[in-house]
Structures are given as C-alpha cells and as structure tokens.
BAKOL-202489 format. One record per residue: residue in three letters; residue number from 1; x, y, z of N, C-alpha, C in turn. Coordinates in pm, whole numbers, plus 50000, padded with zeros to 5 digits. Example, Ala and Ser with C-alpha at 12.3 -4.5 7.8 and 13.67 -1.06 7.14 Angstrom:
   aa    i     nx     ny     nz    cax    cay    caz     cx     cy     cz
  ala    1  51319  49431  50780  51230  49550  50780  51320  49670  50780
  ser    2  51285  49775  50708  51367  49894  50714  51290  50003  50787
//
This chain:
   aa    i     nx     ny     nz    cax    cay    caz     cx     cy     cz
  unk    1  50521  53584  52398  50553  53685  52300  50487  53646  52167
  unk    2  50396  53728  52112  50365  53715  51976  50418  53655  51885
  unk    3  50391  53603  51796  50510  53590  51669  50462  53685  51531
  unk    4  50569  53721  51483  50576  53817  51394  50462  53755  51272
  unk    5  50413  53841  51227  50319  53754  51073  50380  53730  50970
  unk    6  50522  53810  50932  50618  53790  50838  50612  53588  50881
  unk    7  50703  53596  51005  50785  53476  51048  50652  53371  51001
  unk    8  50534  53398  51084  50410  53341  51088  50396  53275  50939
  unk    9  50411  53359  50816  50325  53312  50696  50498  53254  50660
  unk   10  50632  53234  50689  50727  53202  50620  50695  52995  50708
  unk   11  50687  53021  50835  50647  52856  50878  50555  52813  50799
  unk   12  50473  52888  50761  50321  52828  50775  50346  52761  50606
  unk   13  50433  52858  50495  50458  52812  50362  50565  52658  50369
  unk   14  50642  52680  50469  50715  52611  50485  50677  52467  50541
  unk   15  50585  52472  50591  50478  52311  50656  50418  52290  50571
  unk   16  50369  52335  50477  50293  52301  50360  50358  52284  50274
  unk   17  50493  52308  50240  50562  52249  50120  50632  52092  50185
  unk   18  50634  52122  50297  50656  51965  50370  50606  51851  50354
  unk   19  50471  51902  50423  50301  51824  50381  50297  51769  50190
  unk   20  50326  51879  50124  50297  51855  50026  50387  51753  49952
  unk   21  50522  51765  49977  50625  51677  49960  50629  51517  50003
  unk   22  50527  51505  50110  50542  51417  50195  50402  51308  50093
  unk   23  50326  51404  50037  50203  51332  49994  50268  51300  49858
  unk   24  50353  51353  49761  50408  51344  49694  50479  51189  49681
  unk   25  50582  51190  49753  50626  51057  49807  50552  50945  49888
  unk   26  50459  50952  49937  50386  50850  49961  50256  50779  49843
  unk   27  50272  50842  49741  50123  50851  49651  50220  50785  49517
  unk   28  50375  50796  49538  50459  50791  49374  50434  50630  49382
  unk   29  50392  50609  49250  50454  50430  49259  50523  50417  49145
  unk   30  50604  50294  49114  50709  50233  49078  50675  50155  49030
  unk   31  50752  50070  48886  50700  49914  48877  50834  49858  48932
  unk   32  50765  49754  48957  50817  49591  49042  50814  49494  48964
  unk   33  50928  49416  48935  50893  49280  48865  50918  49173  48962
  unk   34  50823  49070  48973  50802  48992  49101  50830  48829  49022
  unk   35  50874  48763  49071  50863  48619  49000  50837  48511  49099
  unk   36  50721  48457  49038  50612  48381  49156  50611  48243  49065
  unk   37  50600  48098  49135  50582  47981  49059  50469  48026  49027
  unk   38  50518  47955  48880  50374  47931  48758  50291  47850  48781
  unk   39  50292  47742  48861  50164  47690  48936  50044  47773  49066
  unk   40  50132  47878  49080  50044  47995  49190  49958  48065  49134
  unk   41  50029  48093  48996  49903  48185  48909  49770  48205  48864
  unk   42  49704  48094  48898  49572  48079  48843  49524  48080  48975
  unk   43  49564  48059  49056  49499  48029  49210  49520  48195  49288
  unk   44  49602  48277  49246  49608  48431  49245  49508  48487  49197
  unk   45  49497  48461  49036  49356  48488  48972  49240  48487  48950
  unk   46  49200  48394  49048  49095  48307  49095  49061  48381  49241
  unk   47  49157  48421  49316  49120  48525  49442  49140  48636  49395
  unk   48  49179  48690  49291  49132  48853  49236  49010  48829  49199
  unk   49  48955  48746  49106  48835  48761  49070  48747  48745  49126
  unk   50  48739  48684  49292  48686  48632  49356  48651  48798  49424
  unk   51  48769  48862  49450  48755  49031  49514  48710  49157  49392
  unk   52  48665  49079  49278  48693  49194  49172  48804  49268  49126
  unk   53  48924  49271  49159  49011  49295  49138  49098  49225  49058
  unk   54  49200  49313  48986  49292  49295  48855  49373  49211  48972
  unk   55  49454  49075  48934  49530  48984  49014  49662  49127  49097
  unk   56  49702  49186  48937  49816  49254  49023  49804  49354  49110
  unk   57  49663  49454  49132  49602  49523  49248  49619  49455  49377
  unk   58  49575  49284  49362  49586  49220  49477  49671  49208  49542
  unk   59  49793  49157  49435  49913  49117  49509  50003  49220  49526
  unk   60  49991  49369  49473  50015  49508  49531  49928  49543  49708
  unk   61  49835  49494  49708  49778  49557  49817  49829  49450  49894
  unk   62  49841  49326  49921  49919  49225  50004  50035  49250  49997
  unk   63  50105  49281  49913  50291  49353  49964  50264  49476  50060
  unk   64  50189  49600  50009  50100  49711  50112  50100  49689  50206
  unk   65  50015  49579  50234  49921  49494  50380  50104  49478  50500
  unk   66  50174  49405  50397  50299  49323  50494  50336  49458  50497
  unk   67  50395  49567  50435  50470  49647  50474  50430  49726  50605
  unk   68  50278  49764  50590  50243  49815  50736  50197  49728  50877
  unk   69  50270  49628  50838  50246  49558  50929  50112  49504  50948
  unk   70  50043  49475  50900  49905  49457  50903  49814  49316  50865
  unk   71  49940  49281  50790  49856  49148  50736  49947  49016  50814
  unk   72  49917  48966  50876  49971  48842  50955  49971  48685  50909
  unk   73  50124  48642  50894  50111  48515  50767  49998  48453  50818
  unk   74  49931  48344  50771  49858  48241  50783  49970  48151  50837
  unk   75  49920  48012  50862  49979  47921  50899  49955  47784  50830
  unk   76  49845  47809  50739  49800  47688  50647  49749  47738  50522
  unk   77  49713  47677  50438  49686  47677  50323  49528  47742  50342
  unk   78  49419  47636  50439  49346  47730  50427  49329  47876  50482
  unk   79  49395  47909  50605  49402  48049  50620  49446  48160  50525
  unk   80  49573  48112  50442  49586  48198  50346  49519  48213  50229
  unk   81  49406  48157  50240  49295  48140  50088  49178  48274  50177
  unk   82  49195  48229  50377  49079  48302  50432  49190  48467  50406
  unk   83  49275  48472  50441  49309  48606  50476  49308  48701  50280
  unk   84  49332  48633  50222  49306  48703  50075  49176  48723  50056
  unk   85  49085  48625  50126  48959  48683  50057  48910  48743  50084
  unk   86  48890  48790  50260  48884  48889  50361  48928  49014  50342
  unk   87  49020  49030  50275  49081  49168  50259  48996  49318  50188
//
C-alpha cells in the first residue's frame, strides 16, 4: 500500500530533526578540568609538539581515542611514547 505524501513529508521532517539533533549532541563540547602530575607535563608537550598539536588537542583526542574504544593501553613506557606519536 502506498504511503500517503502528507504522512511521507511528516516522517521524512521528523528523521531529519532527529539526524539533526543527533549531530548537535555529538559535535557540543564541554570544558573538563583534568589534574595530571606536574612532572608529566613537559613530556605531554614535547609529544604535542612533536604532532603539531596544542598539548590539550592531544590529550582531548586520547580521552576520544579511549572512549571509542580504540586506543589500547601500552604496557611500557616505551609503547606509550609509540602509541602518542602514531596517532
């Protein structure tokens, strides 16, 4: 059975205010205040600059990375120097 074009254009507004809502909330950011030893800091800054990146881009996109599952701890010191710089 057909569907009506009324019904048709009332879904069709209605998936797109969804969609649009949905990009809305995935795109909002927030600030975070994070507190990291003060001996980590220069060695953070030192692998932003190493990626071109502002330190706190980095350590935004490595919270990113863990949330989607994507970034897998290291197990040593040097892996976690390899997996930051890799990114």
């Amino acid at each position: 059975m057909p569907i009506n074009p009324k019904q048709f254009e009332e879904e069709k507004n209605s998936a797109k205010k969804t969609a649009e809502n949905t990009i809305k909330k995935m795109t909002k950011k927030k600030s975070f205040n994070l507190r990291i030893f003060e001996n980590e800091i220069p060695s953070i800054k030192a692998i932003a600059l190493e990626k071109g990146l502002p330190y706190q881009t980095l350590l935004s996109s490595v919270i990113h990375q863990v949330t989607l599952g994507v970034w897998i701890k290291p197990t040593n010191k040097n892996l976690i120097k390899t997996s930051f710089t890799n990114m």
